[in-house]
Each structure stands twice: as C-alpha cells, then as structure tokens.
N, C-alpha and C positions, 0 to 999 in steps of 0.2 A: 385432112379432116380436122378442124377447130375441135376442140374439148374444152367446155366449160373448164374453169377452177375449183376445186373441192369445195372451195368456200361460196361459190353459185350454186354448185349444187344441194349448199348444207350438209354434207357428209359427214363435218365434223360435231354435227349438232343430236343429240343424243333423243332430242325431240323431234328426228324425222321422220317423216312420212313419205312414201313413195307415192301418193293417191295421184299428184300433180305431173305425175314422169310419163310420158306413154316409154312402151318398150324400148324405142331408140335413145332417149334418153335416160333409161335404165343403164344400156349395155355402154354408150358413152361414159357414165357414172361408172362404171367396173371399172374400164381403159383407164379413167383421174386415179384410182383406187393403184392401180401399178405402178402408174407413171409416179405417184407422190413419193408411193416406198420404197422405190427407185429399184422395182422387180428388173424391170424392161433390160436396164442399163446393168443391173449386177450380174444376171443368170442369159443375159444375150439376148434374150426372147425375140422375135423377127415381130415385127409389130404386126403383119398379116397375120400372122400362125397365132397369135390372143390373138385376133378379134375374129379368125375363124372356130379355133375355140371357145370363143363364150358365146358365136352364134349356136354351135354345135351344141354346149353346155343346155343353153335353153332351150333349144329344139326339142331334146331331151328329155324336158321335161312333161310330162302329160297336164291337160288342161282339165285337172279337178279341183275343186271350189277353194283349196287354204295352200296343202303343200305341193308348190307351184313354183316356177321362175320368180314370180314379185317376192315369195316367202324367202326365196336362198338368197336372194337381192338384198332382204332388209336384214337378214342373219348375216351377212357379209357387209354390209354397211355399220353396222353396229362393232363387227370386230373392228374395222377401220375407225372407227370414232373412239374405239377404248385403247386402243394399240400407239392412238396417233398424238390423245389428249394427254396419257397417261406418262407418254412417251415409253411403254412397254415395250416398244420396237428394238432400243436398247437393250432390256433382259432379256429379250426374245432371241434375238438375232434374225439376220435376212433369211436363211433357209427356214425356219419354222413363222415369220410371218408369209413366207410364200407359201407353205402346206396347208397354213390355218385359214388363209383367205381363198385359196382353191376349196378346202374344205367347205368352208360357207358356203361357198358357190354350186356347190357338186354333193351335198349331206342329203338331200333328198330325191337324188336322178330319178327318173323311172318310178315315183311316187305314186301309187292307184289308187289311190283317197282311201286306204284302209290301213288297219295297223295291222302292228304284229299277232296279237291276242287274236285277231280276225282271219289271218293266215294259217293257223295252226286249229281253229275252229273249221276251217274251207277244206284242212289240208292239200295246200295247195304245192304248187312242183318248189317256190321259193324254201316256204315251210320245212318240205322233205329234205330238201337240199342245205338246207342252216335251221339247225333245229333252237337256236340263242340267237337273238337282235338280229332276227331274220330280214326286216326290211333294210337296216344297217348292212348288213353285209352286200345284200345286192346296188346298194346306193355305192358305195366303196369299190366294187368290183366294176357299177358302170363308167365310173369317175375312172378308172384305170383305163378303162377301154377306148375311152375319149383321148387320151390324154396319149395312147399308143396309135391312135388310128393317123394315119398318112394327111398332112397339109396340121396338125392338131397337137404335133410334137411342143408343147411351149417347154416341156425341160428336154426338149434334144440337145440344148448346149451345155447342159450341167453336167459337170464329171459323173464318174460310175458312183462315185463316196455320195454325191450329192443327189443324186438322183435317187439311190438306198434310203438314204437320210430323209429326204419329200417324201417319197413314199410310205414310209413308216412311221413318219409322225401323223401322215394323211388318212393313214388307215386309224391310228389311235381314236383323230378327231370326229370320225366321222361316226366310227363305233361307238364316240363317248354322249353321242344325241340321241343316243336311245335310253331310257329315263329308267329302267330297269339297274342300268347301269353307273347311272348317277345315286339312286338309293342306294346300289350293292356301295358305293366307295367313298358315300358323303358321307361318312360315319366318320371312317379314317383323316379324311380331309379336316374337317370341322375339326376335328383333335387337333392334329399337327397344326393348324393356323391359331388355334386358341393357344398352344403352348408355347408358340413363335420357334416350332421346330421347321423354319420351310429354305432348308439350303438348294438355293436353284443350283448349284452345282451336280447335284443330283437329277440323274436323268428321270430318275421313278417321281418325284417331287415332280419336274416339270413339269414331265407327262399330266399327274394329275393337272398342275394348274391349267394346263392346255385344253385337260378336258371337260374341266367346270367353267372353263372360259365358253366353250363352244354350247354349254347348255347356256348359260345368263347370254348369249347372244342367240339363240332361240329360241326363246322362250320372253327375248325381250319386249313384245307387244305390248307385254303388260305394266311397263315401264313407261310410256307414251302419253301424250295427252288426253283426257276422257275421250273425246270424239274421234280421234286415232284406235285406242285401245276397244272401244265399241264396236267400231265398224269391223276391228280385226276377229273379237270374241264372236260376233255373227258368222265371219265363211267360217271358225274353227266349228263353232258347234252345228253350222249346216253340211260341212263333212261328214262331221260325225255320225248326224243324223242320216246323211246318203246311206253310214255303213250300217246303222240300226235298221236299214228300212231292207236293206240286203239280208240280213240277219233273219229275219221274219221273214222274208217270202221265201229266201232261197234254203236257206240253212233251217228253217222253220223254229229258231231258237227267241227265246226272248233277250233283248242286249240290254244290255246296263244303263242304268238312268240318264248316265252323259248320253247315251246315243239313242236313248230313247226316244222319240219327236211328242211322246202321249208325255212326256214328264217335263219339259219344258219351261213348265213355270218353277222348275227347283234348278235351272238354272244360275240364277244369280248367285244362290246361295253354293252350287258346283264352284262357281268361278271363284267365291270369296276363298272358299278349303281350297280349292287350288294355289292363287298367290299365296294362304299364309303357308301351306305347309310345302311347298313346295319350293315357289321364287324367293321370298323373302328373305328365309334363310341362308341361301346359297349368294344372293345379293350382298347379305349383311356380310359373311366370312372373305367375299372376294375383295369387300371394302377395305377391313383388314387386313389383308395380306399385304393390299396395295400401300397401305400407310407402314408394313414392318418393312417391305422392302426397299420404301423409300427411304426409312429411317436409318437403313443400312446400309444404304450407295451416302448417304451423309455423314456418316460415322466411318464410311472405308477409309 
C-alpha cells in the first residue's frame, strides 16, 4: 500500500484541515505520522497490527457531532506538526512521542457527545465509577484495552521498562485533556516558564509540558483559518446543544448558555471568552518555553 508523504498530506502545516481527507486518507495520514518518527522501526511495530489498530481505534469511536475520529485525527496531527517543526522530538525522545501520538489518537475513545459536568448530573455508571475527569478516565482505560486486545498489540515488541514507560506517560496525557485539569496546574506552569524555572530533566516538569502540550493540540481549532475554525465552532456548539437539549427533556434541568440552543445568539461572544481566557494564554507560555529551551540546547 502507497502512502502519500507528510508533505502531500500537509501534516507539517499548522494550517490543516482534515475537511478534503475522506477516512481512508485520514488513517493513511496516521501510518505517514509513524513511519516519519520512525515509531514502526524503533518499537518493531508489525505494520498490520498499526493499521489494525487504528482501524480498531476508530471504530471505537461513536459518531457524535465534534468528539469523533476526525477530532483525535486533527489533535494528532497538530502534535505531529509541533513535535516535527519544532524538532521537540529531540527533547521529547522516541517513547514519549510514541505515547503522545497514541494519546491524540485514543484521548476521546468512546466519546457520547457529553461531558463530564453531564455525567455526574445523569449520575451515570462512568460517573459512579470516577468521580474526577470522569470521561478521561474511561477514554484512557479504552485506549488500554485496544492496545491489549489480540491482532492490536502495537507495543507487544517493547520491553516491560518500555511498555511501563507508554503507558504512564499515556495515562498522564490523556487525563491532562480534561480542562479542569489544565486550570487546577496552569497556575504552576505559567510561574515556572515565566521564571525560566523548566529543567526537562525533571520528570514532574515534563509531565507538565506533556500535558499542556496535549491541551494546545485540542483545543487547536481555534488556531486555523477563519473558514476552518468556523466550520469546527459549529459541530462544537451543536454537540453541545445535543447535550442541552438532553438536559431539558430528560434530566428536566436548565443547562448553561453554551449548551443552551434558546441562547445561541451569545455565542460569538462564548467563543471570543473562551480563546482569550483560555487558549491564548496557554499558546502564549508554550511559545516561551519553546524559545528558553531552544536558547538552551544553544548555550549547552
């Protein structure tokens, strides 16, 4: 099977859009995504067992309106474009660009077009079962399960150290896309990069960067060309609205403005509070770090 080049595909292009891919040329796009960072070759990977796992991966996924296979497609491509442009593959090293790009791939498994806030209002069995980043945890736990199941093994050739290793940076990343999480620790963050306290020799340091990395690539929509970021702002907020509109009939509550569909025309102005207080920020410190750490592989 042919596989386009990263560079046919635009992978490396920070401006992409998935709108032009049908799915087969999504999951091709993954396959360029291994083969570049040279997963296949370093960790053995059997070239059937990826591409029966990333069939499996997306199968996985349920077809509700935003967090969906095309969304862990473009959160995974965007790691690949910052990881490849930046050359952070370098700081990173091979086993944690393998965990972070499984991570993309696998952060919303089993997605039901609701949040957390909506599970614990439903009280439902996830809910009871993780009472913190409850839909994180079941995303993480299916991503395990995929990844154990027979024909699906892509770390079956990794030592036991390596295979610890993915999996605990896997679990990190996937827990760190739930935004509850990103408030509780952008505090800390934000400090440490402004004081140019961020020794990647430390694993607690990493970790974070690992895990503000996996928000600014989900949250990267909003980073996009107007007519990209448009189309993407519509299925967010017509998820939403699916789950306001659950809210009211079934749970008989009234939901919140974002997921209200009667509030709709306060939209724009949700979206604009959303990027400043939320992306911007985290965009702006990741900028920085990348320019102290560059400044510091020049100075080693």
């Amino acid at each position: 099977m042919k596989i386009a080049s990263a560079q046919a595909f635009r992978l490396y292009d920070f401006k992409f859009d998935d709108f032009s891919l049908d799915d087969e040329g999504s999951l091709k796009a993954c396959l360029r995504m291994f083969l570049d960072l040279d997963l296949i070759g370093r960790f053995h990977i059997e070239y059937e067992v990826l591409c029966r796992w990333l069939l499996s991966v997306k199968r996985n996924y349920r077809n509700v309106t935003y967090h969906n296979w095309r969304h862990a497609f473009n959160v995974a491509q965007m790691m690949f474009a910052i990881i490849t442009t930046t050359q952070w593959w370098k700081v990173l090293g091979e086993l944690e660009c393998l965990a972070l790009l499984v991570a993309c791939l696998c952060h919303d498994l089993d997605h039901r077009g609701t949040n957390n806030s909506f599970q614990i209002k439903a009280s439902s069995p996830l809910a009871q079962l993780y009472t913190t980043s409850t839909m994180e945890h079941h995303h993480f736990d299916q991503s395990v399960m995929i990844l154990n199941s027979c024909g699906n093994q892509i770390l079956g050739n990794c030592t036991p150290d390596e295979y610890s290793r993915v999996i605990s940076v896997l679990e990190d990343a996937i827990l760190a896309t739930d935004l509850a999480v990103y408030f509780r620790k952008r505090g800390g963050f934000f400090a440490m990069v402004k004081s140019k306290q961020c020794d990647l020799n430390w694993e607690e340091v990493r970790e974070q960067v690992r895990g503000m990395m996996m928000t600014v690539c989900d949250i990267a929509a909003i980073t996009k060309p107007w007519p990209t970021q448009k189309q993407v702002a519509e299925l967010v907020a017509g998820e939403f609205f699916e789950q306001g509109d659950i809210e009211k009939q079934e749970l008989k509550i009234t939901p919140i403005d974002m997921m209200n569909r009667e509030k709709k025309d306060k939209l724009p102005v949700m979206q604009v509070g959303f990027i400043d207080s939320i992306c911007l920020p985290v965009y702006e410190v990741c900028i920085c770090l990348l320019y102290i750490v560059v400044s510091c592989k020049i100075w080693a």
